[in-house]
N, CA, C and O atoms as a DFTB+ gen file, in Angstrom:
744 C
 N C O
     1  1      27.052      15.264      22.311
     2  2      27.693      14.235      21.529
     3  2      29.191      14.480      21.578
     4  3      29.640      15.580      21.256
     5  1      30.055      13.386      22.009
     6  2      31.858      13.263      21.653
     7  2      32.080      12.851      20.409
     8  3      31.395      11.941      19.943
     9  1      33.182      13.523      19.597
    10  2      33.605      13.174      18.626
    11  2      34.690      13.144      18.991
    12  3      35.210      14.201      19.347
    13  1      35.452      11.874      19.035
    14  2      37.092      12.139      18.826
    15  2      37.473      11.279      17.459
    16  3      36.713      10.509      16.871
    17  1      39.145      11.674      17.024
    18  2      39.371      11.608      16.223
    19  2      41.035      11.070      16.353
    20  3      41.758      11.793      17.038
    21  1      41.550      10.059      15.836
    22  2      42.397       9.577      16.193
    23  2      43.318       8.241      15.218
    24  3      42.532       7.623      14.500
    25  1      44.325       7.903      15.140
    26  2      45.355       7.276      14.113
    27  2      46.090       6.551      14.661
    28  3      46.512       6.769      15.797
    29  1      46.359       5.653      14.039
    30  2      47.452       4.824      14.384
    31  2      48.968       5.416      14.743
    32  3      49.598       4.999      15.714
    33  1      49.421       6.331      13.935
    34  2      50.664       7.112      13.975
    35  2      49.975       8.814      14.353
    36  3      50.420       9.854      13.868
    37  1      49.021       8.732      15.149
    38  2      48.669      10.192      15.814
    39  2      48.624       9.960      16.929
    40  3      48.655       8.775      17.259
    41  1      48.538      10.948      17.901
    42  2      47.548      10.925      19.145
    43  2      46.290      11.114      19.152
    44  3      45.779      11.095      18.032
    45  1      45.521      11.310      20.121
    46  2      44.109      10.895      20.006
    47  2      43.842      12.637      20.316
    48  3      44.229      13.173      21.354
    49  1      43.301      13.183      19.493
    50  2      42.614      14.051      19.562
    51  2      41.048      14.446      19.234
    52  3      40.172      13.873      18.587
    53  1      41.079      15.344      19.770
    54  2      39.244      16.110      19.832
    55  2      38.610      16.847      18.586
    56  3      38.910      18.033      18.726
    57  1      37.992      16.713      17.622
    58  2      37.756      17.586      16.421
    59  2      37.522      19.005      16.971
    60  3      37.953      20.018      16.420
    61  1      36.746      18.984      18.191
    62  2      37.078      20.848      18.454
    63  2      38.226      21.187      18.541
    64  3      38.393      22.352      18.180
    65  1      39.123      20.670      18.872
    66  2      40.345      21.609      18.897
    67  2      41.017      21.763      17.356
    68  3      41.737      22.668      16.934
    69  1      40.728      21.055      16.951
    70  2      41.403      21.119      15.499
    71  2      40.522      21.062      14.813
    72  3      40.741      20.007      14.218
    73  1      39.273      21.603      14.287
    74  2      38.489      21.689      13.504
    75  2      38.894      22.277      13.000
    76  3      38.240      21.915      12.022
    77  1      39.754      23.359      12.441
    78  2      40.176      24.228      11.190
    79  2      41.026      23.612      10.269
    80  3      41.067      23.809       9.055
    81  1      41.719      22.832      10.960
    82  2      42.562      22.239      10.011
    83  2      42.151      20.792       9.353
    84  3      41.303      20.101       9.916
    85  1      42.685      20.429       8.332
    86  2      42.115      19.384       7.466
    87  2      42.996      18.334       7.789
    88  3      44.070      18.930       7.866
    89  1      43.202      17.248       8.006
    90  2      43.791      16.311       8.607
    91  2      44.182      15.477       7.339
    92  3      43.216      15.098       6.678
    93  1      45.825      15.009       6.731
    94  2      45.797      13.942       5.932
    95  2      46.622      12.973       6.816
    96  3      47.391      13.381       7.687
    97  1      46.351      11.259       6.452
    98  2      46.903      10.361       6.783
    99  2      46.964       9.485       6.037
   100  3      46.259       9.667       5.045
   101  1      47.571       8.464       6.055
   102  2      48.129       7.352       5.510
   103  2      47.665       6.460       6.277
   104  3      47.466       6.877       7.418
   105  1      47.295       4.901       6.023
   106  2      47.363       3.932       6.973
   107  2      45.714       3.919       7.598
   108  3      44.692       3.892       6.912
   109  1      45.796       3.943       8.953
   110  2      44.319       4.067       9.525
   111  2      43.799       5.346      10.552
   112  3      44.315       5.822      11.563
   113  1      42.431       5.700       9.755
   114  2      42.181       6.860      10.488
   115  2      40.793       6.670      11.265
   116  3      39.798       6.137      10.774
   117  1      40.884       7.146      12.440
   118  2      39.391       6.506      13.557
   119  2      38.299       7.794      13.889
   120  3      38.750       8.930      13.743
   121  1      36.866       7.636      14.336
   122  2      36.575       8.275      14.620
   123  2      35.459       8.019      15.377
   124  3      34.421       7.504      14.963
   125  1      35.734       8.454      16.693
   126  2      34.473       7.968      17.735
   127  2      33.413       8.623      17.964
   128  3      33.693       9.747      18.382
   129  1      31.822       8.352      17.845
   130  2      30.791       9.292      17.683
   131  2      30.433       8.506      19.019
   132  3      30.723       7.313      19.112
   133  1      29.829       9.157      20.008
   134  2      28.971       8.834      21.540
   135  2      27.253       9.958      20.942
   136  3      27.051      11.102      20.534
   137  1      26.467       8.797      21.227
   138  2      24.994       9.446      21.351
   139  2      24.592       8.501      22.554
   140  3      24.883       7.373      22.951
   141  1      23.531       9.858      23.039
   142  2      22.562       9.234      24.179
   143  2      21.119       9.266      23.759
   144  3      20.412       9.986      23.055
   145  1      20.981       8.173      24.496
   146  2      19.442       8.135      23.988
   147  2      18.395       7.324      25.229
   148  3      18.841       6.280      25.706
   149  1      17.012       7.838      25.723
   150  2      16.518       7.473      26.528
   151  2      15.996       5.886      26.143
   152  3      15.077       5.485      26.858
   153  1      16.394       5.118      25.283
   154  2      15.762       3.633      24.920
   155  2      16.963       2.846      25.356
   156  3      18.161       3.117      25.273
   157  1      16.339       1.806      25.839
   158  2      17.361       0.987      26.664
   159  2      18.542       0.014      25.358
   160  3      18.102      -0.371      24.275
   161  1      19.619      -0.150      25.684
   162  2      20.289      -1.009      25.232
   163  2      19.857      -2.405      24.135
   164  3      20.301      -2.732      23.034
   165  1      18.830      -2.983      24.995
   166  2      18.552      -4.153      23.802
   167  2      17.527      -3.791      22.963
   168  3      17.214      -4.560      22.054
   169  1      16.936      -2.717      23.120
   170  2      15.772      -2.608      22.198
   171  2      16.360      -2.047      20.834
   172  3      16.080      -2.395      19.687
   173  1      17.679      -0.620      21.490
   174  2      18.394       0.369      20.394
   175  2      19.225      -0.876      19.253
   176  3      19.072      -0.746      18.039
   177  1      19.845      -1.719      19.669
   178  2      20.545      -3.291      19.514
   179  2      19.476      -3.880      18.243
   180  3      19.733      -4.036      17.049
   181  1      18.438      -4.085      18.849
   182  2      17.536      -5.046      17.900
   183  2      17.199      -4.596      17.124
   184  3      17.155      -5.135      16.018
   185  1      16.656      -2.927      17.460
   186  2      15.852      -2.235      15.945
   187  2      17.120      -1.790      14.922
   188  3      16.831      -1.830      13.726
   189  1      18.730      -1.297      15.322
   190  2      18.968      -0.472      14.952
   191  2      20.605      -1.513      14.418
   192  3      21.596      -0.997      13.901
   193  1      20.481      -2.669      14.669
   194  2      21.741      -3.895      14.482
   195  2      20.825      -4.608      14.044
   196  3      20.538      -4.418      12.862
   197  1      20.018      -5.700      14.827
   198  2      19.420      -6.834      14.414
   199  2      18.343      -6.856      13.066
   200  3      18.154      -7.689      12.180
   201  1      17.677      -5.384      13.398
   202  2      16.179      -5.803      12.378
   203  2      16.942      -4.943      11.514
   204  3      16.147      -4.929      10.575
   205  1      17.900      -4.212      11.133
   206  2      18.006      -3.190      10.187
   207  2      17.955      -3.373       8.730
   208  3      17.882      -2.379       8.008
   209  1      17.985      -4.498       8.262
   210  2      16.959      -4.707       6.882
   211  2      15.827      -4.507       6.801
   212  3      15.401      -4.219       5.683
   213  1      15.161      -4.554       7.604
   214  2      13.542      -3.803       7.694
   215  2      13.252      -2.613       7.991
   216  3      12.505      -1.803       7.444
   217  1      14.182      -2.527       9.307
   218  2      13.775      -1.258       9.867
   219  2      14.116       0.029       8.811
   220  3      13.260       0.818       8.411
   221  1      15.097       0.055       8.564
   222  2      16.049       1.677       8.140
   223  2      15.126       1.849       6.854
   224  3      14.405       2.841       6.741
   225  1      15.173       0.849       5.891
   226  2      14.634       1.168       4.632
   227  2      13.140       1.844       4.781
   228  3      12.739       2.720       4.014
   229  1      12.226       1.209       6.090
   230  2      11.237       1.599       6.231
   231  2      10.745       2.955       6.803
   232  3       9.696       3.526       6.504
   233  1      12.041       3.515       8.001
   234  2      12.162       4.937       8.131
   235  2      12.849       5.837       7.614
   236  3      12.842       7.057       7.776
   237  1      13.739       4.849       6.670
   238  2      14.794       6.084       6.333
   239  2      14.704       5.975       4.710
   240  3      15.715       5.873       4.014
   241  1      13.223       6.013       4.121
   242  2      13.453       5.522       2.704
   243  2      13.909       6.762       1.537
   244  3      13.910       6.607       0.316
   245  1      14.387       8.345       2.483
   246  2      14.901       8.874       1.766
   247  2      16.274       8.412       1.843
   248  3      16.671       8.361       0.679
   249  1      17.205       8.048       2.641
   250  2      18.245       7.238       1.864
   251  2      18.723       5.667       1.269
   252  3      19.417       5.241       0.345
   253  1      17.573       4.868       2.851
   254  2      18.285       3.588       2.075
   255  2      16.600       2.930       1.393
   256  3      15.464       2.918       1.868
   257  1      17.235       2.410      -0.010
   258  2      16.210       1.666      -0.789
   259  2      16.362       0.472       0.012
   260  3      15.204       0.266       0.375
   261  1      17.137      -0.514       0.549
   262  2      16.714      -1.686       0.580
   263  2      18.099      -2.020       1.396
   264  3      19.016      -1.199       1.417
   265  1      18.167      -3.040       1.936
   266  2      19.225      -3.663       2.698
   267  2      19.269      -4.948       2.608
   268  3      18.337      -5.363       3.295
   269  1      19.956      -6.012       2.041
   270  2      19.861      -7.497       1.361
   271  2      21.045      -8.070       2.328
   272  3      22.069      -7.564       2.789
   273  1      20.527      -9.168       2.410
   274  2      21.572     -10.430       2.586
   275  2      22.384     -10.426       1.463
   276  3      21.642      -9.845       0.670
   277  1      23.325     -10.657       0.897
   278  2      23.523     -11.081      -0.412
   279  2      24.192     -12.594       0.228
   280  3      23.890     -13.590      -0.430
   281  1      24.962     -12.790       1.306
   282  2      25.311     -14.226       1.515
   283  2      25.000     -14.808       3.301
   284  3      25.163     -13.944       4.163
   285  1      24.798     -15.479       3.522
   286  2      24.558     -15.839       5.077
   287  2      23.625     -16.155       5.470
   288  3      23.032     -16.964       4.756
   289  1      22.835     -15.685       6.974
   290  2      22.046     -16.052       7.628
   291  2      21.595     -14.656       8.383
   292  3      20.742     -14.707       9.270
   293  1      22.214     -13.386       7.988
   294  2      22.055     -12.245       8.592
   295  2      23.200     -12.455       9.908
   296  3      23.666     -11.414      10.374
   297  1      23.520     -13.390      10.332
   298  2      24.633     -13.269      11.464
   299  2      26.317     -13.063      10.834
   300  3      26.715     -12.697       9.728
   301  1      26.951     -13.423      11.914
   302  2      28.426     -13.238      11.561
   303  2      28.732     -13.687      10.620
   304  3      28.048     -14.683      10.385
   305  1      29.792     -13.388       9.530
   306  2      29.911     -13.455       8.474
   307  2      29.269     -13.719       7.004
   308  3      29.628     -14.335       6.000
   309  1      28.177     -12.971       7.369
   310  2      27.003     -12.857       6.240
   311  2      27.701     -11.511       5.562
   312  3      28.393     -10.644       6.096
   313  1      27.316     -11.640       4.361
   314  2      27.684     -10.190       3.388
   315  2      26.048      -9.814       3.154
   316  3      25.134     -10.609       2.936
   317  1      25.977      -8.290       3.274
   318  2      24.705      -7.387       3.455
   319  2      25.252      -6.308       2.124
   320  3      26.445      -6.080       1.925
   321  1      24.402      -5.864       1.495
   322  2      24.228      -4.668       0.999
   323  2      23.016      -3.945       1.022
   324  3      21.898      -4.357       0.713
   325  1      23.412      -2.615       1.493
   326  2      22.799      -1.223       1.319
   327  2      22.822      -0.527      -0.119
   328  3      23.786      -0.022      -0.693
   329  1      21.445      -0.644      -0.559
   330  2      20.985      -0.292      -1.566
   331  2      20.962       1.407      -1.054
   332  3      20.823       1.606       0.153
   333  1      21.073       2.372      -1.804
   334  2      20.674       3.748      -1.546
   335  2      19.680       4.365      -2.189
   336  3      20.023       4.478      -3.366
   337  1      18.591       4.834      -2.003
   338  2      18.266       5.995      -2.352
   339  2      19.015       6.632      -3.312
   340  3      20.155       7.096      -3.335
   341  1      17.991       6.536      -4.205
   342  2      18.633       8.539      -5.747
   343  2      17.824       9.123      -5.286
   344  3      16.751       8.876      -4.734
   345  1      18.730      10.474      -5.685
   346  2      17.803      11.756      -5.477
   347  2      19.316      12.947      -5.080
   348  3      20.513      12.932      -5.366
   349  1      18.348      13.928      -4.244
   350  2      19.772      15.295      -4.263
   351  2      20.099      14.721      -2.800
   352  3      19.525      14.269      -1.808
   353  1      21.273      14.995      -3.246
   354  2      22.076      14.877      -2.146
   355  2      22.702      13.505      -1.884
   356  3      23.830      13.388      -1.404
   357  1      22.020      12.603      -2.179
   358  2      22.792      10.631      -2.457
   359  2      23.587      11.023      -3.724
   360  3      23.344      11.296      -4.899
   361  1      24.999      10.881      -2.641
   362  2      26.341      10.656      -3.958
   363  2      26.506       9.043      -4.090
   364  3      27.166       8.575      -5.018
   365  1      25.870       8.206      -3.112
   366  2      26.050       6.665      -3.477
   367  2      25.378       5.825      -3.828
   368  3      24.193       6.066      -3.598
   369  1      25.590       4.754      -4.377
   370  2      24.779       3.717      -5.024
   371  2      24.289       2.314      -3.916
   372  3      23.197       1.898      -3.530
   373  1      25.662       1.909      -3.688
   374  2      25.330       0.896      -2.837
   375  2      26.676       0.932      -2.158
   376  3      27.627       1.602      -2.561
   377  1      26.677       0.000      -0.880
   378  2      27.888      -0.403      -0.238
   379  2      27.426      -2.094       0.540
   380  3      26.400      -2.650       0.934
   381  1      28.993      -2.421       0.427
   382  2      28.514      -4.363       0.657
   383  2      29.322      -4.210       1.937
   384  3      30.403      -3.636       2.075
   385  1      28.582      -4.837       2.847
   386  2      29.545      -5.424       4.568
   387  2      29.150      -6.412       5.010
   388  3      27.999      -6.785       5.235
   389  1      30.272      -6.968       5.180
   390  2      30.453      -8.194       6.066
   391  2      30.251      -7.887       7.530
   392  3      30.660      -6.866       8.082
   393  1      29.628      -8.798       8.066
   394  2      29.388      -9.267       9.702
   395  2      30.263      -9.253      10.356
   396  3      30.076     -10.413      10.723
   397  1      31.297      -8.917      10.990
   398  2      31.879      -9.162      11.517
   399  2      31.972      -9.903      13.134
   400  3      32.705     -10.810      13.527
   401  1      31.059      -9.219      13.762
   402  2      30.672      -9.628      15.697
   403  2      29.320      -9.083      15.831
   404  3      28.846      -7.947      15.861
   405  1      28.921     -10.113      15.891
   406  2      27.359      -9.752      16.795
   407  2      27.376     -10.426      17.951
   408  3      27.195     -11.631      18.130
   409  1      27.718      -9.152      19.118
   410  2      27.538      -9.802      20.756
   411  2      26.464      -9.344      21.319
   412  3      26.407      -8.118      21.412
   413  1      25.435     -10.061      21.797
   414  2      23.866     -10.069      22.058
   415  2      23.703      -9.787      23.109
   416  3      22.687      -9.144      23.372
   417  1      24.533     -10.108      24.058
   418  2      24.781     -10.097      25.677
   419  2      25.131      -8.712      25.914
   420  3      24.421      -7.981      26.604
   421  1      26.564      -8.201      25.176
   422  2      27.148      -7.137      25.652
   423  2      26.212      -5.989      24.141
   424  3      26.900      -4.979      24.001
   425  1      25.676      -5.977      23.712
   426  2      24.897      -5.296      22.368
   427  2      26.136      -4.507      21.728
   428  3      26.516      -3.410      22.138
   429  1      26.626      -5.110      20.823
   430  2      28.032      -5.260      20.211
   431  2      27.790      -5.238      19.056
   432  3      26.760      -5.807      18.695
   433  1      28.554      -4.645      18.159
   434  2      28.291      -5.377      16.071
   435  2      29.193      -4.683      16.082
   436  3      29.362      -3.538      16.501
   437  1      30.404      -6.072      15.141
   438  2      31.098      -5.010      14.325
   439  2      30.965      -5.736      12.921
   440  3      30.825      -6.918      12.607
   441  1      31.076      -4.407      12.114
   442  2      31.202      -5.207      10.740
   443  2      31.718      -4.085       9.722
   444  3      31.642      -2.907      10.074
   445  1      32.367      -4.500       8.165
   446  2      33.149      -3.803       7.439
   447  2      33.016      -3.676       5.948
   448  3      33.036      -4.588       5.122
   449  1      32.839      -2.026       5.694
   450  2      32.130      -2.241       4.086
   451  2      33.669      -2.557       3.338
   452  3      34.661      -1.868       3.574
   453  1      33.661      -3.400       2.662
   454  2      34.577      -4.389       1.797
   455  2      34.477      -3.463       0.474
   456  3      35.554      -3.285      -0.095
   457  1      33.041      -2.688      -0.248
   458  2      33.221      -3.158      -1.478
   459  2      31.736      -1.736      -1.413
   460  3      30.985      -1.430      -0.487
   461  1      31.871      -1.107      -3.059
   462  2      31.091      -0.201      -3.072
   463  2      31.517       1.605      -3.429
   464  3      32.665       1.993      -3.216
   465  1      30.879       2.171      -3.753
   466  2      31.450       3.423      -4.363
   467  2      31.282       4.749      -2.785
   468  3      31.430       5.966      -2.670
   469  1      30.943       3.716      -1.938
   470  2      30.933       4.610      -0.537
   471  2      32.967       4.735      -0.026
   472  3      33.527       5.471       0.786
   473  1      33.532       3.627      -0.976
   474  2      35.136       3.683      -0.817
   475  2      35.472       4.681      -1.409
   476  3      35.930       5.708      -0.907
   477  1      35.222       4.402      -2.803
   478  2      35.958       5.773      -3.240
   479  2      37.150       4.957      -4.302
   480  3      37.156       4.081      -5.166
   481  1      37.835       5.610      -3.807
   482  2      39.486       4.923      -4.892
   483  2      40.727       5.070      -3.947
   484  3      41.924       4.840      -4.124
   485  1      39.868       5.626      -2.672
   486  2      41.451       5.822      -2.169
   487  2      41.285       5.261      -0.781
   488  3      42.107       5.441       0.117
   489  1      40.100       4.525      -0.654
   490  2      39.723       3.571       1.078
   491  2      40.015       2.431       0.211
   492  3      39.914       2.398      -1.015
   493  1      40.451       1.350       1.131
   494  2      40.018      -0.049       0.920
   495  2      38.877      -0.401       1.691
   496  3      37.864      -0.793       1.112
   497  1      38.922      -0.308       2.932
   498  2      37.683      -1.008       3.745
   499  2      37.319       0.468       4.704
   500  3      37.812       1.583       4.873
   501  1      36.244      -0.257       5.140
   502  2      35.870       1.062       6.440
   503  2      35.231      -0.188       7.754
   504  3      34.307      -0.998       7.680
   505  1      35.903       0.032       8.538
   506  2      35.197      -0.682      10.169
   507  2      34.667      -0.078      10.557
   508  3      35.074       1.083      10.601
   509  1      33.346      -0.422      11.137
   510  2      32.987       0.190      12.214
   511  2      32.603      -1.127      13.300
   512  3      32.417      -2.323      13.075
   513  1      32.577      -0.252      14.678
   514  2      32.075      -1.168      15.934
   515  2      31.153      -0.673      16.540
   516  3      31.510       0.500      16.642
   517  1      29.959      -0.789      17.137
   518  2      28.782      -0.039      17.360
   519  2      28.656      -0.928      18.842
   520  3      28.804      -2.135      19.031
   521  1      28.362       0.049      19.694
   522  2      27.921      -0.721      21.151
   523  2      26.959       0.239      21.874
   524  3      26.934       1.454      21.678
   525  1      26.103      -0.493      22.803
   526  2      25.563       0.261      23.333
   527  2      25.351      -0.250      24.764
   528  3      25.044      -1.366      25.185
   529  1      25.653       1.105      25.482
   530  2      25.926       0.546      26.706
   531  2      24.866       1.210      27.786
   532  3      24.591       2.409      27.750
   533  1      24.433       0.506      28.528
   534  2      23.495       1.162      29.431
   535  2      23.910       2.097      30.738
   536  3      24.801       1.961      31.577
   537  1      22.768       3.220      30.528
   538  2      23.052       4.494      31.256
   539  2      21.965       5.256      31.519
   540  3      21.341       5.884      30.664
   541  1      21.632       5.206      33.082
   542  2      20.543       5.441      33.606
   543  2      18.607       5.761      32.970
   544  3      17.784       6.675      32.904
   545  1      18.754       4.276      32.635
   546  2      16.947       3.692      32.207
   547  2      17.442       4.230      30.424
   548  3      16.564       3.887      29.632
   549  1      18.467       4.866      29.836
   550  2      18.686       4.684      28.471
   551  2      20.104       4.138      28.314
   552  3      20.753       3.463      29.114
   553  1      20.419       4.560      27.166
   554  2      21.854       3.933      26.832
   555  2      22.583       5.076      26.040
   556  3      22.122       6.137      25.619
   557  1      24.156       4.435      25.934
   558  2      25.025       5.709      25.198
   559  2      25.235       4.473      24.186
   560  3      25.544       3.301      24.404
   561  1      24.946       5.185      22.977
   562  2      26.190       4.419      21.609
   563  2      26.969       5.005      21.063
   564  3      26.781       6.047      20.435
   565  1      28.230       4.285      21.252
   566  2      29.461       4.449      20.972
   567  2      29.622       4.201      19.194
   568  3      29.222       3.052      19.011
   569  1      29.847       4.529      18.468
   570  2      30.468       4.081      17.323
   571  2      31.619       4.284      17.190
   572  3      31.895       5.181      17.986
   573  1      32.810       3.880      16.451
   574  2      34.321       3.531      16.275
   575  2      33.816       3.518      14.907
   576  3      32.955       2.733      14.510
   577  1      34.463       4.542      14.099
   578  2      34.685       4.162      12.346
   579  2      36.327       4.109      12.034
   580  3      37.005       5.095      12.321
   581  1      36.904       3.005      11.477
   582  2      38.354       2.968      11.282
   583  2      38.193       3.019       9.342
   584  3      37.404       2.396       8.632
   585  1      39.086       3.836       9.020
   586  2      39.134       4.147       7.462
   587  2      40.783       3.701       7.130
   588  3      41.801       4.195       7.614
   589  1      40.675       2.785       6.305
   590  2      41.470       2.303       5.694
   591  2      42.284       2.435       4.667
   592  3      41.604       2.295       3.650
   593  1      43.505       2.651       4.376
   594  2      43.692       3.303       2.841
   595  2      45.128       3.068       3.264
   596  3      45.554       3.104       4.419
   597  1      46.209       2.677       1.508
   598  2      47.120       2.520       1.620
   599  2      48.006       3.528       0.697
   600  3      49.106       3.315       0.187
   601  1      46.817       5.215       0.614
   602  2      46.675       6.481       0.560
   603  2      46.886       7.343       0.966
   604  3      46.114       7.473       1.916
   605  1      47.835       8.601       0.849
   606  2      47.333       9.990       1.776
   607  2      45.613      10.149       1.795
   608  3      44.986      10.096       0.736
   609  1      45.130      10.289       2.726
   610  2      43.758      10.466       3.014
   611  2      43.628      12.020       3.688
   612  3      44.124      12.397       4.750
   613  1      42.690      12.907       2.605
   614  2      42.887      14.183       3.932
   615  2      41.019      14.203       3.955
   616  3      40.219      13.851       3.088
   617  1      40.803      14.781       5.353
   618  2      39.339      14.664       5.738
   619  2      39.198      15.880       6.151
   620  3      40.025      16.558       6.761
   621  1      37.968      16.208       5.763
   622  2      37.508      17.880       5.832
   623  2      36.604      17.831       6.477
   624  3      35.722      16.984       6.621
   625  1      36.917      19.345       7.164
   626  2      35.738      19.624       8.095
   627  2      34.190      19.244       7.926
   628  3      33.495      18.635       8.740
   629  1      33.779      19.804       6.541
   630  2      32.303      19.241       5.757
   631  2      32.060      17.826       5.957
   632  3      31.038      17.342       6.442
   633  1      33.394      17.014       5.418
   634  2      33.037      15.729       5.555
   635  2      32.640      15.108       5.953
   636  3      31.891      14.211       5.564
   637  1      33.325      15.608       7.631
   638  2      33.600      14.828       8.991
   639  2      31.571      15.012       9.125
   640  3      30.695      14.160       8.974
   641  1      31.475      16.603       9.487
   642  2      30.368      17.211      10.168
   643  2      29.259      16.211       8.736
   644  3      28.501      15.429       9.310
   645  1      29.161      16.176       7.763
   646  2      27.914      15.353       6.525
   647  2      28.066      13.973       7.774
   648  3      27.244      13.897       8.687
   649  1      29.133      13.033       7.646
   650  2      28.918      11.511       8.086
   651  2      28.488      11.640       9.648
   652  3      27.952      10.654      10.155
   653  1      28.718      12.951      10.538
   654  2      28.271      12.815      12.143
   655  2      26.449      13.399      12.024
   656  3      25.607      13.105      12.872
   657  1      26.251      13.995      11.157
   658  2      25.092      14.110      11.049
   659  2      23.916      13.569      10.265
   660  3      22.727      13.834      10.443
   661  1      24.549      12.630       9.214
   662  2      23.575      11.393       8.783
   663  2      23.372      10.219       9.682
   664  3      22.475       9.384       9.570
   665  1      24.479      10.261      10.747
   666  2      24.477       9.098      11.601
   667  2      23.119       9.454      12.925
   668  3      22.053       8.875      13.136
   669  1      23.769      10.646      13.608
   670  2      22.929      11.252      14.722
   671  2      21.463      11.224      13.693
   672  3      20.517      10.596      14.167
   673  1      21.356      11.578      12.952
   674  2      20.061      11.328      12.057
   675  2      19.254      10.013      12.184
   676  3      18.181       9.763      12.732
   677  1      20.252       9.158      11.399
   678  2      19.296       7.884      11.879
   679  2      19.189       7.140      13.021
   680  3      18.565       6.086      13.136
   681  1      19.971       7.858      14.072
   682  2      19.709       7.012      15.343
   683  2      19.301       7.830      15.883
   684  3      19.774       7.705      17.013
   685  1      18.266       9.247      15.855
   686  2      17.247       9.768      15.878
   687  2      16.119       9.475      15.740
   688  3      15.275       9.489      16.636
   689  1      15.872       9.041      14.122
   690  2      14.340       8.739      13.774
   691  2      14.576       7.548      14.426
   692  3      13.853       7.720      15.407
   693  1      15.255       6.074      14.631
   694  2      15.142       5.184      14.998
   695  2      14.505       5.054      16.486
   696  3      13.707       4.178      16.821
   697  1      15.045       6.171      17.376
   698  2      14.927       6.246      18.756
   699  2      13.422       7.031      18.940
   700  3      12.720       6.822      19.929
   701  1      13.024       7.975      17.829
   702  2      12.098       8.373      17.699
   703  2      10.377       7.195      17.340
   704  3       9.275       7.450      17.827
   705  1      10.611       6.288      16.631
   706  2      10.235       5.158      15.810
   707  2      10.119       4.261      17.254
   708  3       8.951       3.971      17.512
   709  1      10.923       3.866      18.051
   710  2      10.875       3.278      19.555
   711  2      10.137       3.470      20.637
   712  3       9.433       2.683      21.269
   713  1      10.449       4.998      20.843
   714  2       9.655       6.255      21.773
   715  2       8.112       6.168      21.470
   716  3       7.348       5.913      22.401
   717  1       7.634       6.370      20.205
   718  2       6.289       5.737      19.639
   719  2       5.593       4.425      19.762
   720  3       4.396       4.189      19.921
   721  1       6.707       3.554      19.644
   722  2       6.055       2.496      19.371
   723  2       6.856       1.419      20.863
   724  3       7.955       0.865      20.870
   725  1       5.947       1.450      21.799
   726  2       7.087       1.263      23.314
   727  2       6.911      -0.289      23.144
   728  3       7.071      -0.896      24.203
   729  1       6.666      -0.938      22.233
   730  2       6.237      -2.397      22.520
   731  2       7.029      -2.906      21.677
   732  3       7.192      -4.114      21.848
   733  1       7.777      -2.305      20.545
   734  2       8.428      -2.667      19.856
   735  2       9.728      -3.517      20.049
   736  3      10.579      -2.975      20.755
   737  1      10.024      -4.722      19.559
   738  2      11.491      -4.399      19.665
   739  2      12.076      -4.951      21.470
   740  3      13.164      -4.692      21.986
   741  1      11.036      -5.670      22.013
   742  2      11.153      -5.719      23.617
   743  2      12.013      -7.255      23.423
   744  3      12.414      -7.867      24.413
């Protein structure tokens, strides 16, 4: 897996090289996660973008309770919330995002939590862009998280390593959930 890590007023650097140090910024801070996975592009797309009101809550019901429309059609510019899971270790309640791009062709989504205690007091929004691109009979997904804040923001090592490993998590069991079920999702 690549992690890079990178700013508007930084250069683009590698979290291994600077993993000791704690990074603060102002403005916007990025961070690119690459996973591979042997399931092809439109299937990773449909279960893991398209169906994910069904899907996640149903494999991942130790964190998410539920995933709602709250406005739309489930496409671009629909508002969604992620209900969470209580219990140890869920510090959150819910978080609300807007649709931003769903490209079907190129397996594309971007979209942005607006609203929710996953901000904090010192984010305004968080982007992310999720793609997945095909690479020999599987695919690589790219994620882009841009963090927003009109804040000093400093990000810690723990932090970084909690959000790269709840992610690689669920696009684990998901790919796992696929691998099982080969009819799924075609």
């Amino acid at each position: 897996m690549t992690i890079l890590i990178f700013s508007k007023t930084h250069s683009r650097v590698s979290t291994q090289l600077c993993s000791h140090l704690p990074e603060k910024i102002m403005g916007v801070k990025s961070f690119l996660q690459e996973f591979e996975s042997p399931i092809d592009p439109d299937r990773l797309f449909k279960a893991l973008i398209l169906d994910s009101c069904n899907l996640c809550p149903k494999l991942l019901p130790q964190y998410i309770k539920s995933i709602d429309i709250i406005e739309g059609d489930g496409g671009v510019g629909s508002i969604k919330q992620i209900n969470f899971a209580q219990g140890p270790g869920i510090h959150f309640k819910y978080a609300k995002y807007r649709v931003d791009e769903l490209d079907m062709e190129n397996f594309k989504c971007r979209y942005t939590i607006t609203e929710g205690d996953v901000l904090g007091e010192k984010l305004k929004s968080i982007e992310y862009e999720v793609k997945f691109v095909a690479d020999h009979g599987g695919c690589i997904c790219k994620m882009l998280s841009e963090y927003y804040s009109d804040q000093e923001l400093e990000f810690k090592d723990e932090d970084i390593e909690f959000g790269k490993e709840r992610a690689t998590e669920m696009y684990k069991v998901v790919e796992a959930y696929l691998l099982t079920n080969p009819l799924s999702y075609l």
